[in-house]
N, C-alpha and C positions, 0 to 999 in steps of 0.2 A: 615847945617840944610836946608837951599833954594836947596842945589843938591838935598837931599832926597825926598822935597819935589815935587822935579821936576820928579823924576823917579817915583816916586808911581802913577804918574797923567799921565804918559804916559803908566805907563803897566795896569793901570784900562781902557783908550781909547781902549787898542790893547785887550782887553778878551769882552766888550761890545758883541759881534756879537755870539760871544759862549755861553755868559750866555742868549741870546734871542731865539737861539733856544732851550738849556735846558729848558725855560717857556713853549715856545710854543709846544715843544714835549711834555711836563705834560700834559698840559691842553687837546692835542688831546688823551694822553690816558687815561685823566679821563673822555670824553668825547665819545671814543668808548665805556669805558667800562660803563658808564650808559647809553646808545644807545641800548649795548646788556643788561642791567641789568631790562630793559623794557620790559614787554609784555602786550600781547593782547590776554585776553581769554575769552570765551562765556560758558556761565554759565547757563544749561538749567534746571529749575525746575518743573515737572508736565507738562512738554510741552510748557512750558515759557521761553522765551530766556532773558538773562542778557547779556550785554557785557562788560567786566570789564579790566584796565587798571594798573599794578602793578607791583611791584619791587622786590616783595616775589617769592621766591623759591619753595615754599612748598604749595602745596593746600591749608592745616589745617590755612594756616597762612591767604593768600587771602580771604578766606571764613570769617574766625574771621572780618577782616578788612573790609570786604563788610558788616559787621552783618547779614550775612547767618546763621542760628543757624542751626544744622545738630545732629540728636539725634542718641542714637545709633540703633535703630530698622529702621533709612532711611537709604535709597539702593544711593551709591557713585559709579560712575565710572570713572575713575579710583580711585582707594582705594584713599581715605584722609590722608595716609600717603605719598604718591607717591610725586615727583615732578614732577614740572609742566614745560614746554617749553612755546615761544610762538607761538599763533595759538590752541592751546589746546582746546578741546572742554568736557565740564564737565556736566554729568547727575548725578541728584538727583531726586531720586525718595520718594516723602516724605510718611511717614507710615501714616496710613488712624486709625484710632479704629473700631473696630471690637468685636462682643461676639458672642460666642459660649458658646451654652447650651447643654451639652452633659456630662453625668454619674449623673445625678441631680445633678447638679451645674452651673452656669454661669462664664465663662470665659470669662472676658475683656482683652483685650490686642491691639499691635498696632501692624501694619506689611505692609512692604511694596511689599510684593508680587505681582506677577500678575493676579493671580486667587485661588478661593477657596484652588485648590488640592494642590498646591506650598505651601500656606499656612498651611495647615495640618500638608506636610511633615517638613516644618521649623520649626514649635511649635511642632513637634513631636508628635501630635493628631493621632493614630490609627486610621482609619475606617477600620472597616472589611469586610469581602463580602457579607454579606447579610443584611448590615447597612443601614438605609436611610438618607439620606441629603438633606437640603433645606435651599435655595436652592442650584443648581446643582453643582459639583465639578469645570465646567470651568466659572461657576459666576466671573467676574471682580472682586477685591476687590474697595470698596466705602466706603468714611467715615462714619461712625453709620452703619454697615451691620448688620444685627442680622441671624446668620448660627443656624441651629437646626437640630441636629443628633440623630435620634433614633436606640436605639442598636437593632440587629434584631438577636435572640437565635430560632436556631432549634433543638428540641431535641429530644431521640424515651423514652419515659416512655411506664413502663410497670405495672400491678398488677394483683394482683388474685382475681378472681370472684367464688367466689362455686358455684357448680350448686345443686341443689335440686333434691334429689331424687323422684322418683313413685312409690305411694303405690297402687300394683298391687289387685285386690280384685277379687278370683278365686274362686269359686262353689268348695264346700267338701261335697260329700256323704257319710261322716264317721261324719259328727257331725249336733247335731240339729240346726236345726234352728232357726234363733236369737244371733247365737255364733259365734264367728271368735276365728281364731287362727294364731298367727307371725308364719310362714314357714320360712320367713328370714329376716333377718332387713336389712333397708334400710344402705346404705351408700353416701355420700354427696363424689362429685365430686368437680374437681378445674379443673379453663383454665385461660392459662395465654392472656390477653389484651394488645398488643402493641400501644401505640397514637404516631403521630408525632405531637406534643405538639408547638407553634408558641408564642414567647414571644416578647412583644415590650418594653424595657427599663423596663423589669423585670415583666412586665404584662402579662397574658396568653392573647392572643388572640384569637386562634381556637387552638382545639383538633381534629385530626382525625385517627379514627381508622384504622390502617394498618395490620394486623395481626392478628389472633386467632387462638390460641393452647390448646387445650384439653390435660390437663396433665395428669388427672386423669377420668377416667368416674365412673358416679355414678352408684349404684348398687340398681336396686328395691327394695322393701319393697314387700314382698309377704305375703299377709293375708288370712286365706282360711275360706271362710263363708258358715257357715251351711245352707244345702238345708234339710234335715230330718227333717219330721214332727214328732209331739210325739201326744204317745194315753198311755193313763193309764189302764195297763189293770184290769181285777175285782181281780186279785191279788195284785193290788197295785203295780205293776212295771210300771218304766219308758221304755215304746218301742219305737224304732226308727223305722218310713217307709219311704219310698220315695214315693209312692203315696197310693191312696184311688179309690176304686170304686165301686158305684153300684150294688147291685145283687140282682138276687130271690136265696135265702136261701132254700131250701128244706133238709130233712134228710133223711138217710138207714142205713141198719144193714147186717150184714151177713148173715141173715138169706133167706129161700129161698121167702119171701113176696118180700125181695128188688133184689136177686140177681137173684131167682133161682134154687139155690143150697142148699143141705142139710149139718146136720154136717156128716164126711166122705167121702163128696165129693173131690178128689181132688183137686181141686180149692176154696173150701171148703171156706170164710175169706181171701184169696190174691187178693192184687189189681191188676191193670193194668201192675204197675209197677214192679210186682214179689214176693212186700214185705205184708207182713201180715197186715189188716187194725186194727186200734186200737185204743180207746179215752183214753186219759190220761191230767188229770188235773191239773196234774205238768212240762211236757211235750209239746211237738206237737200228735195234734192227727188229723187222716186221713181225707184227704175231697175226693172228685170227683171235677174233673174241666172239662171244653173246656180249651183244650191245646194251640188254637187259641189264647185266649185270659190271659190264666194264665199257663203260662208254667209249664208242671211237674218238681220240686223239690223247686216250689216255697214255702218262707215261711209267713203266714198271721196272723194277729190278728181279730179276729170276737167276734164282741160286742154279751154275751150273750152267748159267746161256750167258746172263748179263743183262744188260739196259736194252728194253724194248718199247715200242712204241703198238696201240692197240692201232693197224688201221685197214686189217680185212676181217669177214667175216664168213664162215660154212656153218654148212648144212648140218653138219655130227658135230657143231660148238655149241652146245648146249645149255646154261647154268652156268657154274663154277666147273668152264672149260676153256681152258687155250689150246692155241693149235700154233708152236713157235716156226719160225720160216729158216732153210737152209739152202744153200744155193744149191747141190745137191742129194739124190736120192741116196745114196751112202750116209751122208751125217745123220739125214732126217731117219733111217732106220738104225741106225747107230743108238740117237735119242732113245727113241721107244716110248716107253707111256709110262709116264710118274705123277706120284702124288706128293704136290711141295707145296709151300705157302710162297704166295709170290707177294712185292710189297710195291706199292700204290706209291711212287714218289710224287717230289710236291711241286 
């Protein structure tokens, strides 16, 4: 038992020096490896520097540990899943609120963008090209910003305008006067109106007219208005004239007191005109005129004889002179000499 116990005490002396470096070698490599298990990283928030001290791996993890709270609308560089080395240098950029009032509605939201337009396109907010903003698209974003977008529509409207016809009103020597008559009816016209029409968030703002087209043209109205005077004659007919005038009325006969001529003669009862002179009380019957002033084949009404026709002419019919015709020298002195207005029919 004393040999044994003699040899165990001398082979524990002779290994001492072996098992002191196996410590000392542990201990330098747990000691490198929390040397390298340490870092130093600077932590910038909004332009704020942190400097932080740590054993974590992982962003996500140092940030927890620093009580960084990091939401997911703030901007991490590099990503907060990434790991981290040391020396590291980490930006957060924190989301700011923000509303935007655009389609009638208000949109609150958070973002940590750099400016307006960045913002749009991350929230996926359309502006379109003739949209307004305010303010301006490279505005900074700032906490509580209030952005207001108005939709801006241009559009071409068009519609129909009728146009109104003219009622034309034209002189007719075929009807009395006081009377009209439709020649043609009117017809109503169309043109078509183009606007470039300006709308702000659904509101019209300005109209203006760019364009006019006549599609259809209107068509007059043609009414024809009696010029013909009326005179009743002692037969109780309605006659139509177109004028009236003045005269010394005198009478003759074919006999030779008025003309000259006897019965036999051959000239005998013919007027100027070739034709045989005649009074006829159903009829036209013969006057003498100035041709000056009442053309032969004219036809007249004279108050007091009747309906004459102009187709002889004398010597003492001068101006505003007739010379009416009777078959005999009694009537034709009977007449005598008057001042009447005689009237011109049509």
């Amino acid at each position: 038992m004393l040999e044994k116990l003699k040899g165990d005490f001398k082979n524990y002396f002779s290994n001492a020096p072996k098992a002191a470096f196996i410590v000392i070698l542990f201990s330098l490599c747990v000691s490198v490896t929390i040397i390298n298990a340490k870092k130093t990283i600077v932590v910038v928030i909004d332009g704020k520097r942190t400097q932080i001290t740590t054993f974590r791996s992982s962003l996500n993890s140092v940030l927890r540990d620093s009580n960084i709270q990091v939401t997911q609308k703030d901007r991490v560089m590099p990503r907060i899943e990434n790991p981290i080395e040391n020396g590291d240098k980490i930006y957060i950029k924190k989301a700011v609120d923000v509303s935007v009032d655009v389609d009638g509605q208000e949109i609150k939201l958070k973002s940590s963008e750099k400016n307006i337009s960045e913002m749009l396109k991350a929230e996926k907010i359309i502006l379109n090209k003739n949209d307004k903003i305010s303010p301006s698209e490279d505005k900074e974003l700032q906490d509580g910003l209030k952005i207001a977008i108005t939709r801006v529509d241009e559009k071409v409207e068009s519609k129909i305008q009728y146009l109104d016809y003219t009622t034309v009103m034209k002189n007719d020597d075929s009807l009395e006067k006081g009377t009209t008559k439709t020649i043609q009816d009117g017809t109503t016209g169309s043109k078509v109106l183009s606007y470039k029409v300006n709308y702000e968030n659904g509101k019209e703002i300005s109209r203006n007219l760019v364009e006019e087209t006549v599609t259809q043209k209107p068509v007059d109205k043609i009414v024809a208005v009696g010029t013909l005077g009326v005179v009743n004659s002692n037969r109780g007919e309605k006659l139509l004239y177109t004028n009236s005038i003045k005269v010394r009325a005198t009478a003759y006969s074919a006999n030779f007191s008025s003309t000259g001529k006897n019965p036999g003669d051959l000239a005998f009862g013919i007027t100027s005109t070739g034709k045989r002179a005649k009074r006829t009380v159903s009829g036209f019957s013969s006057i003498a005129v100035d041709p000056r002033v009442i053309p032969l084949g004219t036809k007249l009404y004279i108050p007091g004889y009747g309906c004459a026709i102009a187709e002889d002419v004398g010597g003492a019919i001068k101006g505003n002179s007739i010379d009416v015709y009777f078959d005999t020298d009694s009537e034709a002195l009977k007449w005598g000499v008057k001042s009447i207005s005689v009237y011109i029919l049509k």
